[in-house]
BASE-833321 format. One line per 3 residues: for each residue x, y, z of C-alpha. Coordinates in nm, 3 decimals. Example, Ala and Ser with C-alpha at 12.3 -4.5 7.8 and 13.67 -1.06 7.14 Angstrom:
1.230/-0.450/0.780  1.367/-0.106/0.714
This chain:
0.000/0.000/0.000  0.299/0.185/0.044  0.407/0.203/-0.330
0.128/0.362/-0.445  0.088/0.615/-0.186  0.501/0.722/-0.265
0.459/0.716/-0.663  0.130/0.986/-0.614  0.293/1.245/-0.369
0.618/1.264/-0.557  0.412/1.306/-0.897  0.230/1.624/-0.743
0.565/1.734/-0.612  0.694/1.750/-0.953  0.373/1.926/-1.067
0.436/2.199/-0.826  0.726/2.250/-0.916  0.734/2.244/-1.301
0.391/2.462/-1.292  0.571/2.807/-1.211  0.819/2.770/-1.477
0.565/2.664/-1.736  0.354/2.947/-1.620  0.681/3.221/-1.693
0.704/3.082/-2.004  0.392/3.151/-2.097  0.363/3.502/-1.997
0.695/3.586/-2.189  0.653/3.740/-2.544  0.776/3.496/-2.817
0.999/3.760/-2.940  1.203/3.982/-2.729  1.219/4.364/-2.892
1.476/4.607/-2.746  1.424/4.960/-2.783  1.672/5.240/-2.727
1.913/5.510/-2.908  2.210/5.178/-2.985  2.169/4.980/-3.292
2.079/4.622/-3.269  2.453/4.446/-3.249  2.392/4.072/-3.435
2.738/3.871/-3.326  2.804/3.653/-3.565  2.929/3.313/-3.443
3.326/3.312/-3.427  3.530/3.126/-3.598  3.694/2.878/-3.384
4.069/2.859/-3.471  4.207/2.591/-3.416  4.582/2.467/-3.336
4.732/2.240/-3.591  5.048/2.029/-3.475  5.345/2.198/-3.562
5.549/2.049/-3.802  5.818/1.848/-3.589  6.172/1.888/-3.801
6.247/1.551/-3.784  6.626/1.502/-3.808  6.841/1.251/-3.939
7.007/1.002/-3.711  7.389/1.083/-3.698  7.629/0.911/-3.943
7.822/0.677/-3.749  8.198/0.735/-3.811  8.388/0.371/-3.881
8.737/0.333/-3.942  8.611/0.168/-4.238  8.491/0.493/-4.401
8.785/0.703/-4.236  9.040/0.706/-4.531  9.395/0.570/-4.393
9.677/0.821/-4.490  10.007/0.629/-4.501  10.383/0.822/-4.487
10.572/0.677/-4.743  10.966/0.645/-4.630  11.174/0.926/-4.707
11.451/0.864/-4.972  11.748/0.775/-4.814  12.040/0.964/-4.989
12.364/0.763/-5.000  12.686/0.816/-5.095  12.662/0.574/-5.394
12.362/0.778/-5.532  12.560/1.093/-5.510  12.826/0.949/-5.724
12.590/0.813/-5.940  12.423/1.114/-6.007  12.768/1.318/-6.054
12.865/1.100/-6.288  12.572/1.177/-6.558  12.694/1.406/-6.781
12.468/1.700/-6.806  12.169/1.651/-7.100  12.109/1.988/-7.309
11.729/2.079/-7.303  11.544/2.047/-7.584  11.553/2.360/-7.801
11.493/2.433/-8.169  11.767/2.443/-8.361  11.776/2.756/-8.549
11.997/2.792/-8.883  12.182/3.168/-8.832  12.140/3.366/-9.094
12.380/3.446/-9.375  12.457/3.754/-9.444  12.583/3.828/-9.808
12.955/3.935/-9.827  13.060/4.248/-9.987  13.268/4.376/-10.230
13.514/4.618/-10.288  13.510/4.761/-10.666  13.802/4.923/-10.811
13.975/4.987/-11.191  14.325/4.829/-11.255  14.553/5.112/-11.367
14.496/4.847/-11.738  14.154/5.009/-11.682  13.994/4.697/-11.562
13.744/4.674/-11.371  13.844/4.385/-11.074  13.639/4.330/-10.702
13.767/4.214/-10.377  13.579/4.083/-10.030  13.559/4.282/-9.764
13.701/4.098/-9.454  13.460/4.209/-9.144  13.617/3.937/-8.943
13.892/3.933/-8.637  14.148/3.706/-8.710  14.221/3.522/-8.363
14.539/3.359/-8.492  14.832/3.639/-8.493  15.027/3.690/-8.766
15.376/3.560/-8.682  15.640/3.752/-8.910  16.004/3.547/-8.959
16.282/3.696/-8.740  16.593/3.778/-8.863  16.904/3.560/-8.907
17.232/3.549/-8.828  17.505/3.593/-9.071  17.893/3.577/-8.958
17.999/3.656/-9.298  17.868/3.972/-9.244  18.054/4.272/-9.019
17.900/4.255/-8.684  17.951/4.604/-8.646  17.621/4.645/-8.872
17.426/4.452/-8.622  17.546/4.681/-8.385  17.415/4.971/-8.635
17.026/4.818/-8.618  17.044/4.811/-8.228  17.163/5.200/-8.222
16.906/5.268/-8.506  16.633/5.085/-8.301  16.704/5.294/-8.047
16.652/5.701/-8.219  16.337/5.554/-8.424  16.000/5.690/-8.377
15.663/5.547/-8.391  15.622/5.731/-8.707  15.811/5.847/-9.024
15.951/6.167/-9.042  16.046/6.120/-9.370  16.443/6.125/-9.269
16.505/5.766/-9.283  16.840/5.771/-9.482  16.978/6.069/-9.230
16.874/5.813/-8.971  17.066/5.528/-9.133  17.322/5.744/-9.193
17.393/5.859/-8.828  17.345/5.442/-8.693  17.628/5.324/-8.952
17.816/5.634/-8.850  17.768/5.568/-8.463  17.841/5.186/-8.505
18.198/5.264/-8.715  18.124/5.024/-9.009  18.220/5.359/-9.190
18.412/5.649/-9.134  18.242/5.882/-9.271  17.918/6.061/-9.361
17.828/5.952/-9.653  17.718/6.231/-9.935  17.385/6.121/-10.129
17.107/6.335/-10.073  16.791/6.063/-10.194  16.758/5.741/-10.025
16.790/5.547/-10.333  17.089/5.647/-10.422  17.240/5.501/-10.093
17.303/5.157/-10.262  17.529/5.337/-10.516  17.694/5.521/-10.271
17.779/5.242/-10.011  17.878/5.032/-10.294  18.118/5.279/-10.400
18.266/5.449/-10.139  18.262/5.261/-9.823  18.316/4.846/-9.962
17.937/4.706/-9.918  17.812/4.458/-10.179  17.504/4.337/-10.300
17.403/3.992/-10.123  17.164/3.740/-10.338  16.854/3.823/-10.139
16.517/3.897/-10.336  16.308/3.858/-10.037  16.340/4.126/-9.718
16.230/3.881/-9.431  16.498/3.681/-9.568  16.798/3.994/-9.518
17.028/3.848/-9.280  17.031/4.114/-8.912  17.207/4.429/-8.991
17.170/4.432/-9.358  17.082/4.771/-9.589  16.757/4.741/-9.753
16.716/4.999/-10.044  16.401/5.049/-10.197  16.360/5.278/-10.540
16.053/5.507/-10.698  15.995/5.667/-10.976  15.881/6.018/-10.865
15.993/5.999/-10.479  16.325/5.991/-10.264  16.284/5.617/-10.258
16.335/5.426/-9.862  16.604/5.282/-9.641  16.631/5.093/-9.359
16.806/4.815/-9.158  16.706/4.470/-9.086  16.615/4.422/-8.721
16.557/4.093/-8.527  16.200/4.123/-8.517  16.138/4.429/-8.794
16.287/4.672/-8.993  16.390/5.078/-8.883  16.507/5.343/-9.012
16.309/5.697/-8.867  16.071/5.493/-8.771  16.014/5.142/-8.658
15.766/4.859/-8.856  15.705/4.489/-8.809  15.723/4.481/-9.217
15.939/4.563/-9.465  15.843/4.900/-9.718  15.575/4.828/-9.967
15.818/5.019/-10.234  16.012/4.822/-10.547  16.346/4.678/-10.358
16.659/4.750/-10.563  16.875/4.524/-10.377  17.020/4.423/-10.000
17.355/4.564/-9.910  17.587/4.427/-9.688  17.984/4.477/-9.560
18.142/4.196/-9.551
């Protein structure tokens, strides 16, 4: 009997309860109008934003190291220099390095053009060129037949020369055979090529068989003749001839004849 009484009182209890609410709800206005100076504000639902994961930087495991990719770097042995090597190596002779052989060029030669006194016309080469070889003139020999006294003469005669004529070379002559006493006088002739004549003559030379002046034995006369000039004299030296002046060669004039006093 119990059940039944509980189940009734607690209905009616809700009843009471709910009946106040539904009453409010009636007396409300469906619609709710606001009136005032403000504009109606609508909100609009917001947006709801909305955290995506961030992006995780994922990063790569670590490359292991191995000695396996580790290249090994090996020392090779330094070069042991020995003494053997050394002497090896000195004893190469040293190779030229390769270079291109180039021809020199050749230069034409030229000539010298001149008339023969014929009225020829002749040419000659001009020598450009240093010989490196001296010319080596014959020296003088020795001839006992001869009066030494006249080798005496050439050494006093060598003595008063010059470097240069003075065109006095039979007053220089003159003064050496005077000085030396192979004669005892001065002797008169005024031209040098009339000295042969004149030593012949007066003072007992004579004419040797000599055609060649390097081949005058030391201390003998050379004469030498010309047509329009005084002519030349001079003694044979050792290692020349002199007269005024001293030369390594003998005057370029016609020789008349080599006089000596024997």
């Amino acid at each position: 009997m119990r059940g039944p009484v509980y189940l009734a009182l607690a209905t009616t209890s809700l009843l009471v309860i709910f009946s106040p609410a539904a009453r409010a709800q009636t007396l409300a206005p469906s619609t709710l109008h606001l009136t005032g100076s403000e504009p109606e504000t609508k909100y609009e639902p917001s947006q709801a934003i909305t955290k995506e994961p961030a992006q995780v930087n994922a990063k790569k495991p670590a490359k292991v190291i191995t000695k396996e990719t580790v290249p090994v770097i090996t020392k090779k042995p330094a070069q042991v220099i020995t003494k053997d090597s050394v002497r090896t190596f000195a004893a190469e002779p040293v190779r030229p390095m390769d270079q291109q052989s180039t021809s020199a060029p050749t230069r034409p030669t030229s000539h010298f053009s001149f008339k023969t006194p014929a009225g020829k016309k002749e040419s000659a080469p001009v020598i450009t060129q240093y010989y490196p070889k001296r010319i080596v003139y014959p020296l003088a020999k020795v001839d006992r037949h001869i009066d030494r006294k006249l080798m005496q003469a050439a050494t006093i005669a060598q003595e008063r020369a010059h470097a240069h004529s003075r065109s006095l070379c039979w007053h220089y002559v003159k003064e050496a055979l005077l000085a030396s006493g192979v004669i005892d006088s001065r002797p008169k002739s005024e031209f040098a090529k009339d000295a042969a004549q004149d030593l012949v003559s007066n003072y007992g030379f004579k004419k040797l068989s000599v055609s060649d002046p390097f081949a005058a034995p030391l201390g003998s006369v050379l004469v030498y003749g010309a047509n329009r000039t005084a002519g030349h004299v001079e003694i044979r030296t050792r290692d020349g001839f002199v007269s005024d002046f001293r030369s390594r060669t003998p005057s370029p004039r016609p020789l008349l004849g080599v006089y000596a006093k024997l």
